[in-house]
C-alpha positions as CSV (number, residue, x, y, z in Angstrom):
1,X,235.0,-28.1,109.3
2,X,235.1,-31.8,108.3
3,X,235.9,-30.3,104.5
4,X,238.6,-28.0,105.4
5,X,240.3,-31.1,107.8
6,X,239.6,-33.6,104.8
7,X,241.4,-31.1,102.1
8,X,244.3,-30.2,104.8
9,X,245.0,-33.9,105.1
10,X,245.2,-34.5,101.7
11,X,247.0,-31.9,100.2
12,X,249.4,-33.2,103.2
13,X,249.7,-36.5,102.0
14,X,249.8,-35.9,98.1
15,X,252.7,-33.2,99.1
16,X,254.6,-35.6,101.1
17,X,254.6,-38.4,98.6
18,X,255.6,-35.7,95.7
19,X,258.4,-34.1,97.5
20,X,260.8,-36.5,98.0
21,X,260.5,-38.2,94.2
22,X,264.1,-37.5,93.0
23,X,264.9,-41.1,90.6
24,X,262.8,-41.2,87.2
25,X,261.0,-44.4,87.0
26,X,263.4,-45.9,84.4
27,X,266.1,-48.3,85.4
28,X,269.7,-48.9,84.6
29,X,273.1,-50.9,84.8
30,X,276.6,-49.4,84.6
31,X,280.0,-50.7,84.8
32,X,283.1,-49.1,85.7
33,X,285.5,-48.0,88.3
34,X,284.1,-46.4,91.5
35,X,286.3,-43.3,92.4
36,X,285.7,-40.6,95.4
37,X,284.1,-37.7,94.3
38,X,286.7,-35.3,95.0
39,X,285.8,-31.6,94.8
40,X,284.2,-30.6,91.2
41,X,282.6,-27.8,89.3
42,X,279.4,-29.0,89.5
43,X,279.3,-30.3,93.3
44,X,276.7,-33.2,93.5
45,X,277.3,-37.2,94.3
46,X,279.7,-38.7,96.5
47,X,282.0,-41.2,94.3
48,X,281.8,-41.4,90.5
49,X,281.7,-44.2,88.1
50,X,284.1,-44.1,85.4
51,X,283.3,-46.1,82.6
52,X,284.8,-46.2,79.2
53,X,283.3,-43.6,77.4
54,X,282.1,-41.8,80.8
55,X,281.4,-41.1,84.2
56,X,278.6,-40.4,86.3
57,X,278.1,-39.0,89.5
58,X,276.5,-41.1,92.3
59,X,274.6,-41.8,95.7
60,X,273.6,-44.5,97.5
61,X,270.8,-44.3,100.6
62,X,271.6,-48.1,100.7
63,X,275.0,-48.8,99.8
64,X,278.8,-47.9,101.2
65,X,280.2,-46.7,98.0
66,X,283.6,-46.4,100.0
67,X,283.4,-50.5,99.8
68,X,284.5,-50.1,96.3
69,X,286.3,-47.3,96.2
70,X,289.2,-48.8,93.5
71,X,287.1,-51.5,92.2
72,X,285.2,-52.7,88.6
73,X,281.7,-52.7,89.7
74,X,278.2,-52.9,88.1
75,X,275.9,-50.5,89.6
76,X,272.1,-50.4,89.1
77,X,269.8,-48.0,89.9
78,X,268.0,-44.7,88.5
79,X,268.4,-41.2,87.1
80,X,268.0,-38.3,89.2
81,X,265.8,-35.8,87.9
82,X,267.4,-32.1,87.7
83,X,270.7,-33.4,86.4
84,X,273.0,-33.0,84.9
85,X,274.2,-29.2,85.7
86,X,276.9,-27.2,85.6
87,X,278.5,-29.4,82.9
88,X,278.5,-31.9,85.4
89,X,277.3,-35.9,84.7
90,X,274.6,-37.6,84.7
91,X,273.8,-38.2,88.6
92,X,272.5,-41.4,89.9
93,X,271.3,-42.9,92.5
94,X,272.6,-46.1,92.9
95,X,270.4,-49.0,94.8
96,X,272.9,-51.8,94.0
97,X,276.6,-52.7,93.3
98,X,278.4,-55.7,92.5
99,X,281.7,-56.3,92.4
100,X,283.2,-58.2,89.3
């Protein structure tokens, strides 16, 4: 009985800590102009990030993108694994922003 508890517990807490990985490991900055996200094709993120050359979808469980809506900001954070789809950018989830 001890076994079956002992296995149930941590197949529970290996499970828990897997499913909610969603960011590679790998860091990263980008600058550009925060926009609302609008409705797209490929329906993921809640602003965008236009920079020069691009533009990425985003998310923040930290930050009010809404704050800088308008705005040239550097945004760090991380890759979401999964994405891109649909023809659809990059998505990231962002952990900071600055404005400039």
């Amino acid at each position: 009985m001890k076994f079956f508890a002992l296995s149930f517990f941590t197949a529970l807490i290996f499970f828990a800590n897997t499913c909610n990985r969603q960011e590679t490991e790998g860091q990263m900055e980008l600058t550009g102009k925060i926009e609302s996200q609008g409705i797209t094709s490929y329906q993921y993120g809640t602003h965008v990030l236009k920079t020069e050359n691009e533009f990425y979808a985003l998310r923040s469980d930290k930050i009010d993108l809404d704050k800088f809506i308008g705005k040239e900001v550097t945004v760090s954070g991380s890759r979401i694994d999964g994405y891109p789809v649909d023809g659809g950018p990059l998505y990231i989830l962002v952990t900071n922003a600055k404005q400039l």
